[in-house]
C-alpha positions as CSV (number, residue, x, y, z in Angstrom):
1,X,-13.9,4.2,-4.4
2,X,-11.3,4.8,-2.1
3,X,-8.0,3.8,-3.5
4,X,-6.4,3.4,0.4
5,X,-8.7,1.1,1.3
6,X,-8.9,-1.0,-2.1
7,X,-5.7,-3.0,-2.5
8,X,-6.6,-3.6,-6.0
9,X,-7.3,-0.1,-7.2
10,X,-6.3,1.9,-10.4
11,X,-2.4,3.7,-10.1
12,X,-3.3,7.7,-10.5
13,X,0.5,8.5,-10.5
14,X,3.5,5.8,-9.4
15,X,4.8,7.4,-6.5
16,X,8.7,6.6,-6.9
17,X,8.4,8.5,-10.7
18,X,6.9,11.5,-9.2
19,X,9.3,11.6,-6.3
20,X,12.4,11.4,-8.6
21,X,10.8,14.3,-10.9
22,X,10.4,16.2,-7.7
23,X,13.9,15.9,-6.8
24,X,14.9,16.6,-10.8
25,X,13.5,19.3,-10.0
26,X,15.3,20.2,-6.8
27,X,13.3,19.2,-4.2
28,X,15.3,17.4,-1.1
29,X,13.1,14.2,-0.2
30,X,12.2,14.1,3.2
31,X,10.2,11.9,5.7
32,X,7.9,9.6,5.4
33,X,4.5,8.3,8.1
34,X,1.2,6.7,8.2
35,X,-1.4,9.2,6.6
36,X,-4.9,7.6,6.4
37,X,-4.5,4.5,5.7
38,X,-1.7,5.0,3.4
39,X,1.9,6.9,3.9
40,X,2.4,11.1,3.3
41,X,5.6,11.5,2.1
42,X,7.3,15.1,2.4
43,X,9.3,16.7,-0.5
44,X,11.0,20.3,0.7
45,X,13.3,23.2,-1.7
46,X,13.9,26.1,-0.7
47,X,14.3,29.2,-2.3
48,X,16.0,33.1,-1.6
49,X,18.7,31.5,0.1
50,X,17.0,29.3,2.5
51,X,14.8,32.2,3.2
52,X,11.1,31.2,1.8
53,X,10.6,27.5,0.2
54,X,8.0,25.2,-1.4
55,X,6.8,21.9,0.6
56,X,4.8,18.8,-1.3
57,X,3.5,16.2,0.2
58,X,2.1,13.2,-1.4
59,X,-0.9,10.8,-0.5
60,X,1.1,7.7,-0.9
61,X,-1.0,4.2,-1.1
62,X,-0.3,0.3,-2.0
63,X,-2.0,-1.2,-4.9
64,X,-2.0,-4.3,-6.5
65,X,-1.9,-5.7,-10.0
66,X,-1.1,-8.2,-12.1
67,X,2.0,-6.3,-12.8
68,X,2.9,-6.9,-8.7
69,X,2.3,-4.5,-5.8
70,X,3.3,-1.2,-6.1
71,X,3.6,2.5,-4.2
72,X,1.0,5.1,-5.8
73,X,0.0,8.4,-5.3
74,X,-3.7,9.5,-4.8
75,X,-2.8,13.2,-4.1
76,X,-0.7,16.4,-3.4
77,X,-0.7,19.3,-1.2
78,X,1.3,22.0,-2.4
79,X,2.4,24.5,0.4
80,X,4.9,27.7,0.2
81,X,6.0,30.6,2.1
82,X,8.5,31.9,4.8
83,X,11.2,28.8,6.0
């Protein structure tokens, strides 16, 4: 089952939670667009003084439950090297 294209499916993480652990973290939240059929949303730090950093981006999607509708994410892509 595909999770962007079932409004009613399961939460595998709540998206606003793992973006403020990202930025705990120190990663700078950055934009946000239309990513099959759901959102990718971009999280960027840097490291070695701006030099190299560490980019996540997150499969963002819209369920809903009895609880109300809420922003999840399905995925991540982790990506590093050279800024």
């Amino acid at each position: 089952m595909d999770p962007t294209r079932t409004p009613t499916s399961r939460c595998v993480w709540d998206a606003t939670t793992l973006s403020q652990k990202l930025e705990e973290m120190g990663y700078k939240r950055g934009g946000q667009r239309p990513f099959q059929g759901g959102w990718l949303r971009q999280h960027w730090r840097s490291l070695n003084n701006g030099k190299q950093g560490f980019s996540v981006a997150l499969l963002i999607y819209r369920t809903s439950q009895d609880s109300g509708s809420r922003e999840c994410a399905y995925g991540m892509q982790i990506d590093g090297g050279n800024a």
